[in-house]
PyMOL commands that place a pseudoatom at each C-alpha (Angstrom):
pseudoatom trace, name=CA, resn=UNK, resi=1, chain=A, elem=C, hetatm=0, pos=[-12.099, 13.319, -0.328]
pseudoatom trace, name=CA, resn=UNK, resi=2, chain=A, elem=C, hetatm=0, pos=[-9.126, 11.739, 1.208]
pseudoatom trace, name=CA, resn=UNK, resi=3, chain=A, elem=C, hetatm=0, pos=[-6.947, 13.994, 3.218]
pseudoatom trace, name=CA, resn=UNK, resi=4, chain=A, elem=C, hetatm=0, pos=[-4.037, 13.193, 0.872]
pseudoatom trace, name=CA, resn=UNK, resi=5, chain=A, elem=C, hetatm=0, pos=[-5.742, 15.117, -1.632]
pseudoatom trace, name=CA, resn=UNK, resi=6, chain=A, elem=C, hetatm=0, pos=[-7.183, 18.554, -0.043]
pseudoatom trace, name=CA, resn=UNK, resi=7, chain=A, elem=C, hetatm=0, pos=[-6.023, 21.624, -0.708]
pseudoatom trace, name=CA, resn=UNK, resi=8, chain=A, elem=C, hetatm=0, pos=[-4.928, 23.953, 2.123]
pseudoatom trace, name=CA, resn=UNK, resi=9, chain=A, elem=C, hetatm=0, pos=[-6.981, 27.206, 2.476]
pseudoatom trace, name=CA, resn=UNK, resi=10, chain=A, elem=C, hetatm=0, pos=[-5.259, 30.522, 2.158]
pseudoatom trace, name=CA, resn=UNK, resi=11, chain=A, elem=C, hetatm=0, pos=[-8.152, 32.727, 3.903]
pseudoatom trace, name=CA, resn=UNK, resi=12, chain=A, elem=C, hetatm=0, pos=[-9.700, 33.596, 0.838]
pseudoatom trace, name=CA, resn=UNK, resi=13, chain=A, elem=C, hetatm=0, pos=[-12.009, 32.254, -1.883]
pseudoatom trace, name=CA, resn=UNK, resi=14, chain=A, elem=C, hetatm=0, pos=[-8.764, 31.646, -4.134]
pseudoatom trace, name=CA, resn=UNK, resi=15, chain=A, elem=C, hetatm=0, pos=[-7.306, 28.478, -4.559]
pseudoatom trace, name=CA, resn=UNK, resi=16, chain=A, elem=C, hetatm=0, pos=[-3.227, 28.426, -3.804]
pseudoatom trace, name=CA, resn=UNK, resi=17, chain=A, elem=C, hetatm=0, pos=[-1.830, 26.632, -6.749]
pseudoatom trace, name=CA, resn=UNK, resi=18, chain=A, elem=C, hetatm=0, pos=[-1.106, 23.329, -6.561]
pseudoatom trace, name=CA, resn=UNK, resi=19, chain=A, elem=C, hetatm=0, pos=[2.816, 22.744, -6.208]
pseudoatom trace, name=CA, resn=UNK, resi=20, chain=A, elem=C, hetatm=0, pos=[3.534, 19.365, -8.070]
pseudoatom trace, name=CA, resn=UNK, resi=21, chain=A, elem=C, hetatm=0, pos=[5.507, 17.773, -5.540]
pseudoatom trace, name=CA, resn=UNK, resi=22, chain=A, elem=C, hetatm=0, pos=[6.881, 14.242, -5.727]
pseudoatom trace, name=CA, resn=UNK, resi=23, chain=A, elem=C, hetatm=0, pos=[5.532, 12.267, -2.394]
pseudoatom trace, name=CA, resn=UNK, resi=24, chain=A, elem=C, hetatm=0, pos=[5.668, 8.847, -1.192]
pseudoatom trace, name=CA, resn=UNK, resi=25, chain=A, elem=C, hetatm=0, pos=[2.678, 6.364, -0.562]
pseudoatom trace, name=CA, resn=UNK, resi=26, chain=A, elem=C, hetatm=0, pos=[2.324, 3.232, 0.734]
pseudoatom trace, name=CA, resn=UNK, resi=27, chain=A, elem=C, hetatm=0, pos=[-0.309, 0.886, -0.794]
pseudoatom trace, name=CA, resn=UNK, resi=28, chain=A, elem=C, hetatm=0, pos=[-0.368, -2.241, 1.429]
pseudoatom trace, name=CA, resn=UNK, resi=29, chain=A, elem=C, hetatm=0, pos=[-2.754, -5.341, 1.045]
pseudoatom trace, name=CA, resn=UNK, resi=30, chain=A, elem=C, hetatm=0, pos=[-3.545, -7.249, 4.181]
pseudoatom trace, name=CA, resn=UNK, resi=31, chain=A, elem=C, hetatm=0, pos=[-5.406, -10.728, 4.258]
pseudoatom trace, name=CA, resn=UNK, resi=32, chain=A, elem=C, hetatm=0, pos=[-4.463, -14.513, 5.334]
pseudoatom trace, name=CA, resn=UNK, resi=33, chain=A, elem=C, hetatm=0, pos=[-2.648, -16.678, 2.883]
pseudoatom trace, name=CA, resn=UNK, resi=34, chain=A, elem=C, hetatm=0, pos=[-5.354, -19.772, 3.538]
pseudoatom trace, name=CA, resn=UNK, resi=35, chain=A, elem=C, hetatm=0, pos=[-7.970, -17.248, 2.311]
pseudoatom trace, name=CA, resn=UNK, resi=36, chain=A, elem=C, hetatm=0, pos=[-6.230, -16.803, -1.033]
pseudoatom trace, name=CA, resn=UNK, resi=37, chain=A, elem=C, hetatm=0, pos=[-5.375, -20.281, -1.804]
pseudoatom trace, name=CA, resn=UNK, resi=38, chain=A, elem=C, hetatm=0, pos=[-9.143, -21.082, -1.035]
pseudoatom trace, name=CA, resn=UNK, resi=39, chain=A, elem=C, hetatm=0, pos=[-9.674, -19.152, -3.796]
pseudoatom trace, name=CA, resn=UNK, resi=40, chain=A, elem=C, hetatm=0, pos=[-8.542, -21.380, -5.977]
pseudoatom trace, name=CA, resn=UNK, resi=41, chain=A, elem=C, hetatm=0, pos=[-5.664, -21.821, -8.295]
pseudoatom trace, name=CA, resn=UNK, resi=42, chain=A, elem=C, hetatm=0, pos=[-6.753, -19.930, -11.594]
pseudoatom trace, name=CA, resn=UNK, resi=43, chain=A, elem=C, hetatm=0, pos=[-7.386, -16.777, -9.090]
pseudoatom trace, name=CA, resn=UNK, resi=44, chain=A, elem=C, hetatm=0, pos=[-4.118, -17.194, -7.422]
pseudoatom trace, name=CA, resn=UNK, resi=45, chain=A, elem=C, hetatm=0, pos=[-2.387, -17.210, -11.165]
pseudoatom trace, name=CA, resn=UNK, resi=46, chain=A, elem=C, hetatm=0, pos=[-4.599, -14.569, -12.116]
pseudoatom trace, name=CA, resn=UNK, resi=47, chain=A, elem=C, hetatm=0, pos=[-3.585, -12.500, -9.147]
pseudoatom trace, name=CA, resn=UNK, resi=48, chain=A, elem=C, hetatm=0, pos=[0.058, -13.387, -10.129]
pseudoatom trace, name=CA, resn=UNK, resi=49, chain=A, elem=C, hetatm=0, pos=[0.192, -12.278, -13.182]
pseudoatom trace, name=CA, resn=UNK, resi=50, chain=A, elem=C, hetatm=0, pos=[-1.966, -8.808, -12.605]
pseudoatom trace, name=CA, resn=UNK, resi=51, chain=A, elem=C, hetatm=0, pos=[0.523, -8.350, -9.971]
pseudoatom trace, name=CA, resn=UNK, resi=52, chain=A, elem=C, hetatm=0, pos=[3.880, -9.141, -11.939]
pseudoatom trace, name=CA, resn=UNK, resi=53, chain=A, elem=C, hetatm=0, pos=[2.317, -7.007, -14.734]
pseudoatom trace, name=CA, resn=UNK, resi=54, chain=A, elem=C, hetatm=0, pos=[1.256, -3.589, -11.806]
pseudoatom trace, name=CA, resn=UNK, resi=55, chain=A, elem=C, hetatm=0, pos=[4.369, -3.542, -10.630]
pseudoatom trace, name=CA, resn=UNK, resi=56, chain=A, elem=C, hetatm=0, pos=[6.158, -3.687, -14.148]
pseudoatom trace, name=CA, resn=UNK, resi=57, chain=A, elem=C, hetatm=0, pos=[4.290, -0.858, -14.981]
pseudoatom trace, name=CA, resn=UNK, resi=58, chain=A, elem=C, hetatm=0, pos=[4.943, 0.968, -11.863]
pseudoatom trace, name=CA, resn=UNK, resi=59, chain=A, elem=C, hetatm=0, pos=[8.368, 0.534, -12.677]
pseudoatom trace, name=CA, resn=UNK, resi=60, chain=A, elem=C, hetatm=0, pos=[8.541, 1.393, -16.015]
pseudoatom trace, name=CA, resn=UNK, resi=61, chain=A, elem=C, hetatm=0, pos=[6.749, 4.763, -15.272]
pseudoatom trace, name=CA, resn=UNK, resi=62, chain=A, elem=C, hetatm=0, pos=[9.285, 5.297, -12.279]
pseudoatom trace, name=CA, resn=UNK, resi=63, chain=A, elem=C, hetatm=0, pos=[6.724, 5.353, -9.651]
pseudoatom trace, name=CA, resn=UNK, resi=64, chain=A, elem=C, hetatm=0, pos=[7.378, 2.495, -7.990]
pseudoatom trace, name=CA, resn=UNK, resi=65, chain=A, elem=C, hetatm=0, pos=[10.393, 2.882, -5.310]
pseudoatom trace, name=CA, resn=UNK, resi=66, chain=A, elem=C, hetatm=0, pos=[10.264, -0.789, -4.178]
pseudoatom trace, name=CA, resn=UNK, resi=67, chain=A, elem=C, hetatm=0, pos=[7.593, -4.012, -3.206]
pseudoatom trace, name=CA, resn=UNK, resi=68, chain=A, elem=C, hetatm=0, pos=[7.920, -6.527, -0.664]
pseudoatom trace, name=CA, resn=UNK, resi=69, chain=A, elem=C, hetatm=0, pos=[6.061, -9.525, -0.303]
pseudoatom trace, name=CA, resn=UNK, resi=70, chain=A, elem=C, hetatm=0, pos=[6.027, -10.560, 3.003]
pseudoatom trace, name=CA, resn=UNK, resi=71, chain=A, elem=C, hetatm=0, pos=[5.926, -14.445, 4.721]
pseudoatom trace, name=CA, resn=UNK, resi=72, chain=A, elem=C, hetatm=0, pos=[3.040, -16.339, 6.308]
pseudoatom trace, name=CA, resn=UNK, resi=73, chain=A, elem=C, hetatm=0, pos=[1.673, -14.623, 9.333]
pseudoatom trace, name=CA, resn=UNK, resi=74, chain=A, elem=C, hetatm=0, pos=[2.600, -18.065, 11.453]
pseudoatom trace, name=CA, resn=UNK, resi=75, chain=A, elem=C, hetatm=0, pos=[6.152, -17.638, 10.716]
pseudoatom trace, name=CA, resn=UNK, resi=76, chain=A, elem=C, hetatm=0, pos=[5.606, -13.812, 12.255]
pseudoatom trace, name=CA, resn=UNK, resi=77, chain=A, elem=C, hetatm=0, pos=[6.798, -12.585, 15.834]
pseudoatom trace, name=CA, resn=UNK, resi=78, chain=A, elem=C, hetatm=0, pos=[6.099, -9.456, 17.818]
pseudoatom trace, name=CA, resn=UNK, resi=79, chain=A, elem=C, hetatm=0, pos=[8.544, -8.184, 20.420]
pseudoatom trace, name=CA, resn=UNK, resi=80, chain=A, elem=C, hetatm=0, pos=[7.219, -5.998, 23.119]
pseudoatom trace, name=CA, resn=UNK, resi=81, chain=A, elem=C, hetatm=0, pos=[9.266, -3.322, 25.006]
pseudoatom trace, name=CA, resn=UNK, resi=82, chain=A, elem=C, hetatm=0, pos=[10.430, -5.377, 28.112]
pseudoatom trace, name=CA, resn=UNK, resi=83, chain=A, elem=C, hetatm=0, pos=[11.823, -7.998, 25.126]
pseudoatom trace, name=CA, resn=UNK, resi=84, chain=A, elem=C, hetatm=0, pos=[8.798, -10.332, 25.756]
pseudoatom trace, name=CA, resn=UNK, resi=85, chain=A, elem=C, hetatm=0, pos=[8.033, -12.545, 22.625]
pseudoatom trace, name=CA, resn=UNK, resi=86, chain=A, elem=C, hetatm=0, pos=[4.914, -13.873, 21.346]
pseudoatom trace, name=CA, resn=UNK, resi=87, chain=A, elem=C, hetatm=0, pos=[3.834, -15.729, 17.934]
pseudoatom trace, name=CA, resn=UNK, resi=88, chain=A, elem=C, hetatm=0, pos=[1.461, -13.744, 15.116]
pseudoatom trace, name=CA, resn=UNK, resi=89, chain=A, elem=C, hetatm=0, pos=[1.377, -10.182, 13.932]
pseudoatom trace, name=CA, resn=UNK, resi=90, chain=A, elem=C, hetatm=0, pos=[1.150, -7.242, 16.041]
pseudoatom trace, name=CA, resn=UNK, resi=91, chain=A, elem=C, hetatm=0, pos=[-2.831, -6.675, 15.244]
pseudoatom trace, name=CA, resn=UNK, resi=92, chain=A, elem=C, hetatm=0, pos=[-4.364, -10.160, 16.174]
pseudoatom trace, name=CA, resn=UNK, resi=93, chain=A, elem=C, hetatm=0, pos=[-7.269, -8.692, 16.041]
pseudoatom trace, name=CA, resn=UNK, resi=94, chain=A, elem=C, hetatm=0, pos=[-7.595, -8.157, 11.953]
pseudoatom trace, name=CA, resn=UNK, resi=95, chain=A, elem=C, hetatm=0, pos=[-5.854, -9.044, 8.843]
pseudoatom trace, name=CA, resn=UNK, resi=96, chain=A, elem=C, hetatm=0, pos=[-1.858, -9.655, 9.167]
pseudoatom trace, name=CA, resn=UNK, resi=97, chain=A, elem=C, hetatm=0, pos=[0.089, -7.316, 5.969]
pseudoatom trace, name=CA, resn=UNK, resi=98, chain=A, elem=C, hetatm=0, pos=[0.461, -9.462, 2.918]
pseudoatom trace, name=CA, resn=UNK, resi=99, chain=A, elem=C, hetatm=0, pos=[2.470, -6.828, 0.779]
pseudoatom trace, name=CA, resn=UNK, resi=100, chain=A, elem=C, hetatm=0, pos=[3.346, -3.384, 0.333]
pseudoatom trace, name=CA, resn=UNK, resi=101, chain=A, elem=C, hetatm=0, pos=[4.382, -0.611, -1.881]
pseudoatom trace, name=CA, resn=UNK, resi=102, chain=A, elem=C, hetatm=0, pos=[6.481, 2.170, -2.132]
pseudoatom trace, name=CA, resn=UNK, resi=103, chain=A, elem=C, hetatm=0, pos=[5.237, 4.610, -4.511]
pseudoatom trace, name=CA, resn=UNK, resi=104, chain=A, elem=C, hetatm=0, pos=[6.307, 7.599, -5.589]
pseudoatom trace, name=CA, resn=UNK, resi=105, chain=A, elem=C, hetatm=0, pos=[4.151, 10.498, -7.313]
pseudoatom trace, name=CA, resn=UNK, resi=106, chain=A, elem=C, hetatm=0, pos=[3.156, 13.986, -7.731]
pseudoatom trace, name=CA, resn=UNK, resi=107, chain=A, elem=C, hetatm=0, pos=[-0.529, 13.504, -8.384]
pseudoatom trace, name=CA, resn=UNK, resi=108, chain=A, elem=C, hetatm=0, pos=[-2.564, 12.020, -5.259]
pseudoatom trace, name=CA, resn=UNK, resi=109, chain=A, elem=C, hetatm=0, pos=[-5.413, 10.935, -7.552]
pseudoatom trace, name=CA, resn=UNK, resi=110, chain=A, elem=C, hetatm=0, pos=[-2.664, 8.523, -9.272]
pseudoatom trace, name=CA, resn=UNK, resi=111, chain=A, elem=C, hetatm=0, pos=[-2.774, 6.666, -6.114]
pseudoatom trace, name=CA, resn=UNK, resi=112, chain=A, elem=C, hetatm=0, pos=[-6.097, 6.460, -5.515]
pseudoatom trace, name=CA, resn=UNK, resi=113, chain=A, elem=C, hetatm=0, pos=[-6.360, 5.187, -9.003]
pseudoatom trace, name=CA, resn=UNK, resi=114, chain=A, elem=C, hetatm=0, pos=[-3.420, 2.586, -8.335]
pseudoatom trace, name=CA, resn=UNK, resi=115, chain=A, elem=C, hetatm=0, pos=[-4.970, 1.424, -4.985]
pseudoatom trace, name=CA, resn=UNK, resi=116, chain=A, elem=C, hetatm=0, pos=[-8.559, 0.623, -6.834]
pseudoatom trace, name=CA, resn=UNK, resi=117, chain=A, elem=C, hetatm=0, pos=[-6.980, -1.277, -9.256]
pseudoatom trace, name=CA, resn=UNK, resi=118, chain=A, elem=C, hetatm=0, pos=[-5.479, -3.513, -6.771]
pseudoatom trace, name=CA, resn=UNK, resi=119, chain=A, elem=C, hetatm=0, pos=[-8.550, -3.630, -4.453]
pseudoatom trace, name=CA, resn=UNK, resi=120, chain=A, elem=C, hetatm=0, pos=[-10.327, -4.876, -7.891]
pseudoatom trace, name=CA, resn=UNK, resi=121, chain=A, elem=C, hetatm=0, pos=[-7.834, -7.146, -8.658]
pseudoatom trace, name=CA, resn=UNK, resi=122, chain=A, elem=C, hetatm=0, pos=[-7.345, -8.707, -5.307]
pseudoatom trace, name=CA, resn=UNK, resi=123, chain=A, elem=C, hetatm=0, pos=[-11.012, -8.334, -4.204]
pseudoatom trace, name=CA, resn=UNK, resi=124, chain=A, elem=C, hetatm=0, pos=[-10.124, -6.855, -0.947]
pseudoatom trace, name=CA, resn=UNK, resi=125, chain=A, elem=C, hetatm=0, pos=[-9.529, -3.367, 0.302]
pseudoatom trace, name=CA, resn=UNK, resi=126, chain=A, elem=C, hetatm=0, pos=[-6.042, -1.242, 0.260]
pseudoatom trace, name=CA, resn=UNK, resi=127, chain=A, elem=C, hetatm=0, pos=[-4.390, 0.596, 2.802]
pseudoatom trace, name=CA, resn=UNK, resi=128, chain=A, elem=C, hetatm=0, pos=[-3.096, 3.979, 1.722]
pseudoatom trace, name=CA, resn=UNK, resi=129, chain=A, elem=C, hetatm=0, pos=[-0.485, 5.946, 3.298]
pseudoatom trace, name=CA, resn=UNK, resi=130, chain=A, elem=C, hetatm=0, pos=[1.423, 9.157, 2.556]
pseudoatom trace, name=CA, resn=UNK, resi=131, chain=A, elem=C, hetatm=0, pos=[4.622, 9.267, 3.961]
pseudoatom trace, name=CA, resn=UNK, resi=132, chain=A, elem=C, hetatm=0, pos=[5.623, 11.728, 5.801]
pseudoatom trace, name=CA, resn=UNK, resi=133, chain=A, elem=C, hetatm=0, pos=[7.691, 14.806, 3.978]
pseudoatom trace, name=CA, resn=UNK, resi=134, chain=A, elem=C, hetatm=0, pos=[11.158, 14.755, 6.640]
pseudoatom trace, name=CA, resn=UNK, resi=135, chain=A, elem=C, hetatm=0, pos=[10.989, 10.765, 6.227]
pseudoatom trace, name=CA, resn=UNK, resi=136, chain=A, elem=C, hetatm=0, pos=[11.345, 10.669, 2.438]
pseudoatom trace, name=CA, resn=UNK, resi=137, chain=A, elem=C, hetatm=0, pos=[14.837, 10.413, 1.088]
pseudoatom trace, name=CA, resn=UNK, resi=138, chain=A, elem=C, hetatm=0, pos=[16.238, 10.360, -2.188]
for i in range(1, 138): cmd.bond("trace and resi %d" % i, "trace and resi %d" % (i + 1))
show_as sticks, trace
zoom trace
């Protein structure tokens, strides 16, 4: 069970009721553009248009806060403390963030259910993350 979604204990047997609170979660996709064009055109246009029609939805139902689509990971730059520069994304190491999510909902099992549609879609895995509950605004 993700830690998103576990109840806290009281000390007893009971379960505390759940408080529907409104919380933010990021979904975020990571991968390398040349990987996704490999995959052809009619599975970039299919991505496309699952993508334009997820988020429309996610709108629509007032869940979705904002999206951002982010540029090529060559045109990325990290800047360390001492204002040393160097080319690529901060984790060399793995898969440089593609595009993320802002999502906003009372009911954690909407996100997992959000986050395994994309995964299907996209054929790779999803980041989740809950927000922390001082960093959300309005």
């Amino acid at each position: 069970m993700p830690p998103w979604n576990q109840q806290p204990s009281n000390g007893t047997d009971e379960v505390p009721a759940r408080v529907e609170v409104s919380m933010r979660y990021l979904l975020m996709f990571h991968g390398f553009e040349d990987a996704q064009i490999a995959k052809g055109p009619l599975w970039l246009e299919e991505a496309m248009a699952f993508l334009l029609k997820f988020e429309d939805e996610l709108a629509l139902n007032s869940e979705l806060e904002w999206a951002e689509t982010l540029d090529d990971e060559e045109n990325s730059v990290v800047i360390g403390p001492g204002g040393e520069t160097r080319e690529g994304w901060y984790n060399e190491e793995g898969k440089p963030l593609r595009r993320l999510w802002a999502v906003r909902t009372s009911d954690p099992e909407r996100i997992e259910q959000l986050a395994g549609q994309l995964a299907g879609e996209l054929d790779t895995w999803i980041e989740v993350r809950k927000t922390l509950p001082t960093a959300m605004r309005p």
